[in-house]
N, C-alpha and C positions, 0 to 999 in steps of 0.2 A: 768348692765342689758344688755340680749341678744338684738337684732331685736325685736324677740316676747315676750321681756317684764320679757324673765325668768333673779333672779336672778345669777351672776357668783360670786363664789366664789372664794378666794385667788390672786384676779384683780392686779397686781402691772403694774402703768403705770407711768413711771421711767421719771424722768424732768434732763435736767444738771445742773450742779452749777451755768453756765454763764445765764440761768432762770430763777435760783430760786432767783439769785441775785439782776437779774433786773427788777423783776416783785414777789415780797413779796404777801402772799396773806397767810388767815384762812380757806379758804374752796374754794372749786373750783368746777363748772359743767363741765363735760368734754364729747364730744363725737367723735365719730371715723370718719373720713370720704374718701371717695373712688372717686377715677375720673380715671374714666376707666378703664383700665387692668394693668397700669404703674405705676400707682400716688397713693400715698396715706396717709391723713396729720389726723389731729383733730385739733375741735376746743377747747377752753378752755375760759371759762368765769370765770372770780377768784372773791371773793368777791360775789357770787350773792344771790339778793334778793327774796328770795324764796315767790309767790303767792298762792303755793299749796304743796301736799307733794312730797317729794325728787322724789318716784316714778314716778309722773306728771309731774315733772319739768325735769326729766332727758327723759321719752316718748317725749317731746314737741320736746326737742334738738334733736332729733336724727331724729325726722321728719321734723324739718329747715334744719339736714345739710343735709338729703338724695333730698330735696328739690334746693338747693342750690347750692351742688355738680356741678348737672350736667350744672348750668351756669357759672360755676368756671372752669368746664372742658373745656367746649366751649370758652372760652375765652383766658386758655393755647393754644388749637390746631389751633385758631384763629394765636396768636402770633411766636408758630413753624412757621406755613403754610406763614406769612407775610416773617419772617427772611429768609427763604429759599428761596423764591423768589428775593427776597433783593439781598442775597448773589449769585443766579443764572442770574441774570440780571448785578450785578457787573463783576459776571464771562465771561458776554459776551460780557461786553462793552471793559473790557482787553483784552479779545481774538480778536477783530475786530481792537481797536487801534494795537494790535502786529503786525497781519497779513496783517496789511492795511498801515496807516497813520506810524509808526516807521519803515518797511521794506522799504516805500518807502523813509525817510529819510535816511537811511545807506544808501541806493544806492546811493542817491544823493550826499554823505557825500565821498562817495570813488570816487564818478565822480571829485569830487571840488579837491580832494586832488591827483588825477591824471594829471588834469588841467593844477594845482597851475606850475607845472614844468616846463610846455611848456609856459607860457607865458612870456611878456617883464617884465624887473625889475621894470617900473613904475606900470604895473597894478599888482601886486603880493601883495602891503600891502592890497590892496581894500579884493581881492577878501582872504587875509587871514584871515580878519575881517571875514569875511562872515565865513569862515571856523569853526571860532572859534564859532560865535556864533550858528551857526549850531550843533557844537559836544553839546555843552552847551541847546539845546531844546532836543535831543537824550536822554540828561543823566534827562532831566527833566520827559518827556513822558512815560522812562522806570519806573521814580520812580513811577510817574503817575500809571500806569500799573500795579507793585508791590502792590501797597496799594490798588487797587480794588480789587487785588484778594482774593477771600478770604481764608486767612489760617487756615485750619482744621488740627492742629497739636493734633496727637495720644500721649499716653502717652508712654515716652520714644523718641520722635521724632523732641524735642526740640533743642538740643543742635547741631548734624548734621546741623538742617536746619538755626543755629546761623551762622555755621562753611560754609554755604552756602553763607547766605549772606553776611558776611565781607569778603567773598574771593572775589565774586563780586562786591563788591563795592572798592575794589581795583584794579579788573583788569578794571574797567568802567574808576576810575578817575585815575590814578596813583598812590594815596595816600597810602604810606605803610600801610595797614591794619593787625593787628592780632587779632585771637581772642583764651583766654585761656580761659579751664574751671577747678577750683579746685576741683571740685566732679566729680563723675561716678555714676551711675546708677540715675541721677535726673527724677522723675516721677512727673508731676505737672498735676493739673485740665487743662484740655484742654483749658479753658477760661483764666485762670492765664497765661498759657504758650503763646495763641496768644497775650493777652497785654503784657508781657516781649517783645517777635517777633515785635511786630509795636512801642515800643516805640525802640529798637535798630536801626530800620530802617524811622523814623523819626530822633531820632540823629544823622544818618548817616545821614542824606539828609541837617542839619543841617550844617554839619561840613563842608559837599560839597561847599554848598551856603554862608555859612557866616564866614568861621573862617581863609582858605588860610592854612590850617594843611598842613603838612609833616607826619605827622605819627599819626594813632589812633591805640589803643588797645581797647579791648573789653573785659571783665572780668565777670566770671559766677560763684558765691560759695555757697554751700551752705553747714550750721552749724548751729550746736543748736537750729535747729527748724527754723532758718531764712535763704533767700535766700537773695543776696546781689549783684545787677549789677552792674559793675563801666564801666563809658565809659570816655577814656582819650583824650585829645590831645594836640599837639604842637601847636596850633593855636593862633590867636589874644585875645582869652579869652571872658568873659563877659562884662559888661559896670560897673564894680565893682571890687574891690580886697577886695579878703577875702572868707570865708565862708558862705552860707546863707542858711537857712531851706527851709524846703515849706512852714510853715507860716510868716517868712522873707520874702523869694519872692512874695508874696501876698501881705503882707504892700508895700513892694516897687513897684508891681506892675511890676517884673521883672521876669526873666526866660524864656524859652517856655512853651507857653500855653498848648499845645495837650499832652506836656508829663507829664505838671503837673496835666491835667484832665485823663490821663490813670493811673497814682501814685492815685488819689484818689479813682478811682474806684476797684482797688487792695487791697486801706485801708492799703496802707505804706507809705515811709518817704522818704524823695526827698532829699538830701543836695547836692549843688551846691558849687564846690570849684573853685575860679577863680582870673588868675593872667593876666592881660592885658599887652598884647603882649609877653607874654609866654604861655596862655594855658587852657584850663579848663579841670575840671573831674564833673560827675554826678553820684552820689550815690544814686542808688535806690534799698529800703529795704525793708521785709516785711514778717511776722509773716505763716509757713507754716500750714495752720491751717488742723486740719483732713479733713476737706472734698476735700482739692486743693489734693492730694493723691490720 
């Protein structure tokens, strides 16, 4: 039925297999619904228990959801209007530590190591200590800085800006950095592509602080419908030899947290390979579904 009640004829409202699987049903009330000029879903009631006849029951539905819609809408535009503030306010907090509190550290970082020369040899390990630890709040501030801001990666604009960051993150720490990609033309959901982006640069931040690496690679493929990051290094490893899942790492209650909460939220598969005081690799995998396209 129309708005006004008239019947349509030859109606196919087409479900996919991954709903018809999970959700079985004999009959179904279905109606259309709109929220705003952008949006627009149905609901679907399976199984219902009918009060009155089909045409009564399908009029009622269609005046719940046009009822309904519009505080479904107000509540998307609520959650855009939040996030973008979010991420406008993160924008700005990066932009003041850059221009402020981390400028004035380099400078101070090139005073000390200008310094370091002219002094006597007794005062030189003091003030190298200071040095060191100095470069060491720089590299922490920038990451700082990095993760606030927020990444709005277009499609297509992924793998550059991979090619960005491990180049950086080599010239920041020393650390031979590479990064390869087995594919060309990867096109991913903007949302898919910033979680791949922050969990690379949480493992890098990782390997900075915890592993004493000589060399990481970084590795981007994608096949047969799946993409697949591997991030390697030379480093001291995990607190484990062997292999272990994401739900391994769970029982044991091991891994990093934040990247095995960014794998979950992707709805792929985490495996963690580690050899202590040679190195680990992290495998993360995950099904390209139509809509990250």
């Amino acid at each position: 039925m129309d708005d006004h009640g008239k019947h349509l004829h030859n109606l196919a409202i087409r479900l996919s297999d991954g709903f018809l699987f999970a959700h079985p049903f004999k009959s179904m009330l279905s109606a259309r619904m709109v929220f705003g000029e952008e949006l627009s879903g149905r609901l679907y009631i399976l199984d219902p228990v009918l009060h009155g006849s089909r045409e009564t029951e399908v009029h009622f539905i269609q005046r719940f959801t046009r009822a309904v819609s519009h505080s479904i809408y107000n509540v998307y535009l609520w959650r855009r209007i939040r996030s973008k503030v979010g991420a406008m306010e993160r924008a700005r907090i990066a932009r003041d530590l850059h221009d402020g509190v981390l400028q004035s550290l380099v400078g101070l970082e090139l005073q000390i190591g200008h310094h370091q020369e002219l002094m006597s040899r007794q005062d030189r390990p003091t003030m190298r200590e200071i040095y060191v630890f100095l470069q060491n709040e720089i590299r922490n501030l920038r990451e700082l800085v990095t993760r606030l801001r927020s990444v709005d990666l277009r499609p297509g604009e992924m793998v550059p800006f991979l090619v960005d960051v491990v180049e950086r993150f080599g010239l920041d720490t020393g650390i031979a950095s590479r990064f390869v990609c087995d594919s060309e033309d990867i096109i991913l959901r903007p949302r898919v592509s910033s979680e791949i982006t922050a969990i690379v640069q949480e493992a890098l931040a990782n390997v900075r602080k915890h592993s004493g690496a000589r060399n990481v690679l970084v590795r981007f493929a994608c096949s047969a419908g799946v993409w697949t990051l591997f991030i390697e290094d030379d480093g001291c490893g995990f607190d484990f030899d062997g292999k272990l899942s994401l739900t391994d790492l769970d029982e044991t209650r091991k891994g990093p947290v934040i990247i095995k909460e960014r794998v979950r939220l992707l709805k792929g598969e985490l495996v963690i390979e580690s050899t202590p005081g040679a190195g680990s690799r992290l495998i993360i995998s995950a099904h390209i579904r139509p809509c990250d396209t």
